[in-house]
N, C-alpha and C positions, 0 to 999 in steps of 0.2 A: 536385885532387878525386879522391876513390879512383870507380873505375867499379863498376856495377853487377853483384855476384855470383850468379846464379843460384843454383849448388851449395851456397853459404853458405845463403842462403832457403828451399832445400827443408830442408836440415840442421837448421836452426831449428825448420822446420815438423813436423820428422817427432820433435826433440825435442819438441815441444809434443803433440804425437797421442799420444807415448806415455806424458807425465805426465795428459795428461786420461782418457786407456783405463785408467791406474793408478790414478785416481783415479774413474772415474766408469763404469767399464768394465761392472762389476757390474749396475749402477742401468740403465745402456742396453739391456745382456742381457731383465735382469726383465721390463722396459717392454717388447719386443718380445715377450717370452716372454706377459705380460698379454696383451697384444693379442691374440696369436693361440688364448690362451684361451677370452677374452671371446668372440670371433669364433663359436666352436665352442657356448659356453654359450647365444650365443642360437639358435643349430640348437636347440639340445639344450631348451631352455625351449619352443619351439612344438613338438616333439614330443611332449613332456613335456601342454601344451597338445592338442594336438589327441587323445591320449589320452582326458584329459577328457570333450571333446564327444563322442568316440565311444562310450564309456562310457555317459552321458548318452543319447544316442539310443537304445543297447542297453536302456537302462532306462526309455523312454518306451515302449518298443513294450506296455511292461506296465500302464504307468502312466501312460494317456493323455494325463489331465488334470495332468500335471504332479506333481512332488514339490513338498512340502508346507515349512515351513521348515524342522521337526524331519526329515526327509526328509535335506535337505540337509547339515545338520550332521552326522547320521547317516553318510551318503556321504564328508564329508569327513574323518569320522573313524578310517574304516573305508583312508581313501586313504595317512591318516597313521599307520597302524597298525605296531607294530612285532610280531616273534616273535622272544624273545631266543633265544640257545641255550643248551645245560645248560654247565654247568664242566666241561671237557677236561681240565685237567690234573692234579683232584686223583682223579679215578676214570676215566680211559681207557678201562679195562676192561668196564665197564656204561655206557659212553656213546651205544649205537647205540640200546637201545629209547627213553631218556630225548629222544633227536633224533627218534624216529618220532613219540612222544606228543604234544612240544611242534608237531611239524608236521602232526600229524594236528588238534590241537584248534584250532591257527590254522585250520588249513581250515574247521573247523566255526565255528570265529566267525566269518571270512567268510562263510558262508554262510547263519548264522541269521539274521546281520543284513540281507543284502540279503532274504530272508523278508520281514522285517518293513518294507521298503521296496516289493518288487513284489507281495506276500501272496504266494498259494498258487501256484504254476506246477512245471510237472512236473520230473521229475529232471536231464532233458535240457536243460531251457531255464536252469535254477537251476545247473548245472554250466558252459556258456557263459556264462551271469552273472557267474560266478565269474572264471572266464577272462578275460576282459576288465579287471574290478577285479583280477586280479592284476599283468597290464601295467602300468595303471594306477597300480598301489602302483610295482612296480618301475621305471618311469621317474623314478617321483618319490624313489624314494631316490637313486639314480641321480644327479640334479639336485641334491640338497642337497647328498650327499656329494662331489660335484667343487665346486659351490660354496663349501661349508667350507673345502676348501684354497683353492681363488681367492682366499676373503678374507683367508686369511692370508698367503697369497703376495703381496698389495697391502701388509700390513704391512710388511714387507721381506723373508720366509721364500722365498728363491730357490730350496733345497732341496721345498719344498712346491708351487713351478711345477715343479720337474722332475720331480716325483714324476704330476702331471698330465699332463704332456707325455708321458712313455714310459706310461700308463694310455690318453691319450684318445684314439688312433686304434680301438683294440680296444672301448672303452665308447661310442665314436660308431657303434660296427658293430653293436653290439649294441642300443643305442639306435634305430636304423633301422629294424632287426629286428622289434623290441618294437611300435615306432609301425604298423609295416606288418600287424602280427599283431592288432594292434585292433581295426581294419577288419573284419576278414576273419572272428571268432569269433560277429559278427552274421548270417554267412552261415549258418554250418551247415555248411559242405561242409569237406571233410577237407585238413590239412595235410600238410609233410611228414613231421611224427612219426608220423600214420599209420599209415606202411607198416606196422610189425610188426602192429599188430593187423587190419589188412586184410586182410593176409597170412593169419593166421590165420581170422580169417571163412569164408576160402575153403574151411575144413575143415566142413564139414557134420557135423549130429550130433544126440542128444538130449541136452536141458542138464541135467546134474547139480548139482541143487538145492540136495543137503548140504555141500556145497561151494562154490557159487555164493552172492553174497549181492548188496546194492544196487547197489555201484560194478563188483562182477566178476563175469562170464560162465563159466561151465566148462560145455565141450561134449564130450562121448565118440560116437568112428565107428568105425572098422576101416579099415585098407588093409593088402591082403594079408596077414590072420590076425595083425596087429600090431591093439592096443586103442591109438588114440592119444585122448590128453587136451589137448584146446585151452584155454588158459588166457588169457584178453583181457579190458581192460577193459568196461564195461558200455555200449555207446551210443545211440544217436546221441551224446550227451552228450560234451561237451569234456572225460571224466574220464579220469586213468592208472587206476582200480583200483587192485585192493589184491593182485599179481599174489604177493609174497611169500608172504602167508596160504593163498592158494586151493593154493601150488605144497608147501608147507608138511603142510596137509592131506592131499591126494594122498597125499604121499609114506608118510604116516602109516597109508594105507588101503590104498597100494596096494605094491609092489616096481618100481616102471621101472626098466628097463636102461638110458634115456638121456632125455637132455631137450636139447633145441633151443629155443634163445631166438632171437629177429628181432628188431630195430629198426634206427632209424634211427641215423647215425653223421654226427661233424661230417665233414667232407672239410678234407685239406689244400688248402694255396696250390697243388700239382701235379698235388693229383686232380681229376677230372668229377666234376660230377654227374650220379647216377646208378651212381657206379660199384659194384659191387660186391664185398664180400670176405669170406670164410670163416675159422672160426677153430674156438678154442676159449675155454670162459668165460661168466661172465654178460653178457649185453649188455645196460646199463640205466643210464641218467643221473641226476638228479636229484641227491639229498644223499647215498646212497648205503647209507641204512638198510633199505631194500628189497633191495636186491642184496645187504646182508649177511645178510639173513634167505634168502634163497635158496642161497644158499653156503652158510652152515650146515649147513641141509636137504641138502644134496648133497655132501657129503665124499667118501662113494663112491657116488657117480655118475658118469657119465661126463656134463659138458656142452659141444654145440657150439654155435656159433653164426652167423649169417650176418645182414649189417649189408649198409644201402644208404646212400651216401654223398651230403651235401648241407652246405648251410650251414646255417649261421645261421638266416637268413631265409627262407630255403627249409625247414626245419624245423617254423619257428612260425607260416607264412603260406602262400598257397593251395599245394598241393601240386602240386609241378611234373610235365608231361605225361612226361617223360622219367624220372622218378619214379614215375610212375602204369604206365606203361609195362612199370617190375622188377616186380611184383605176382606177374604169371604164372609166369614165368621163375623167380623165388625159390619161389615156392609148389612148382615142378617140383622145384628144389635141396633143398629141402625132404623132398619124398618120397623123393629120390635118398640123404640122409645116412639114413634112418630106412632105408631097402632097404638099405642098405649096413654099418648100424652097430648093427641089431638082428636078432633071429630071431622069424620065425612063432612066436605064440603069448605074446611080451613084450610089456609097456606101457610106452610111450611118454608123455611131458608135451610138444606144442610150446605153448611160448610167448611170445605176439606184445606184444612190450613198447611201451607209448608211450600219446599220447593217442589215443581215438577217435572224434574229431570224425567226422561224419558219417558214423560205420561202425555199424548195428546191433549 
């Protein structure tokens, strides 16, 4: 009777592991890769959720007694809302007003319709309004759009889990972001986008009206025989302004020898927050039709700029002390580029980019 071979047994075995991995290797991937989807998608659904009810609270404060059913439908239609963009490829060239238009009149349909949800409240409270239903929209696309691929990734499309996989640490951060910024735009008090226009604030002055309009501020002072022009959104209100137009104008009325942009800046994985850095350039996020209307305007101009570094989350939610902290300090940097990179008797634009939650 032959004896009993180990080496032969595992030989076998490890033939058999490697016809089942050939054969089923893929399917086991998927199935792990689902999993650890699913896993995320339900984060991502109570965030998505708890948006919602924040939402919801922000719009009781108006609406005591409750939304109405047409209320609701209203709300939900505004959550499901989409803004296409214009065609890129077949005119490039006129593509930036046609992105401002279409994101300018979404704004306004968001906001006539929340109108007609909370009636009449002022500019500042109907701009936090807005704020909140923006979250709100953006979590929820957020959610369908990784869902989409989930389910096709269940058909068998392993290509479309992996396309989630290297997306979803970066859209869970952002998602966190979003959920924690919800909160916080029922407070009123200022984030970390902030700074640039707080920044600004700090420049005293009388507000230049022909210039100034609902969403943006234009303030004219002096420091040391320099005319400087502060350019901020309008607040308290959760709004950016219309910083292109108002800097645009200026330009058209006045000659500056330099313009100073501030905001807020993402931070890498190696910087602090808080940190700070100087440059040159527009500094301003969003879609980037605003910064091209300020480029334009300034071809020859000289612009600098000085940014305060933070996340994500720290960006769109309460504004951190170590953040709150730069104000002074930049404001100082501030007058130091304007002493340094103009003469007695030129005008100056500083302008303090971003939202300005809780900043007059």
């Amino acid at each position: 009777m032959t004896g009993f071979d180990p080496s032969s047994l595992l030989q076998f075995a490890g033939y058999a592991f490697f016809i089942v991995f050939m054969l089923f290797g893929q399917k086991l991937q998927l199935m792990q890769m689902l999993a650890k989807i699913g896993s995320e998608m339900k984060k991502l659904a109570i965030l998505r959720d708890k948006s919602f009810v924040n939402l919801r609270a922000h719009i009781t404060k108006f609406v005591p007694s409750g939304m109405s059913k047409e209320q609701e439908v209203r709300l939900h239609s505004m959550i499901t809302s989409i803004a296409i963009p214009p065609v890129s490829n077949l005119d490039p060239a006129g593509l930036v007003p046609k992105m401002k238009s279409t994101f300018k009149t979404y704004d306004r349909f968001l906001k006539s319709n929340l109108k007609r949800i909370v009636g009449n409240v002022s500019q500042s409270d109907l701009e936090n309004l807005t704020n909140s239903l923006e979250v709100a929209v953006e979590l929820d696309i957020i959610h369908r759009v990784i869902d989409h691929f989930f389910r096709l990734a269940k058909k068998g499309g392993i290509m479309g889990a992996y396309m989630i996989l290297m997306a979803l640490p970066e859209l869970m951060k952002m998602s966190e972001a979003l959920s924690a910024a919800s909160a916080h735009f029922q407070t009123g008090l200022p984030i970390g986008d902030t700074f640039g226009p707080m920044v600004a604030a700090k420049f005293s002055g009388t507000e230049a009206e022909d210039v100034s309009d609902l969403e943006t501020v234009v303030k004219v002072s002096e420091f040391e025989g320099r005319k400087v022009i502060t350019v901020k959104a309008r607040g308290p209100g959760g709004s950016v302004g219309n910083p292109d137009i108002a800097v645009q104008k200026i330009i058209a009325q006045t000659k500056p020898s330099l313009i100073v942009t501030i905001d807020a800046a993402l931070k890498m994985e190696s910087e602090n927050t808080g940190d700070v850095a100087e440059g040159v350039g527009v500094a301003m996020g969003g879609s980037g039709a605003e910064r091209f209307g300020i480029e334009e305007a300034t071809v020859n101009i000289p612009v600098l700029t000085v940014v305060c570094k933070m996340s994500m989350k720290e960006a769109i939610s309460a504004m951190p002390k170590i953040v709150l902290d730069q104000v002074q300090p930049v404001y100082e940097k501030v007058l130091t580029l304007i002493r340094e990179n103009s003469e007695s008797g030129e005008t100056v634009i500083v302008c303090g980019v971003g939202n300005t939650l809780g900043v007059p």
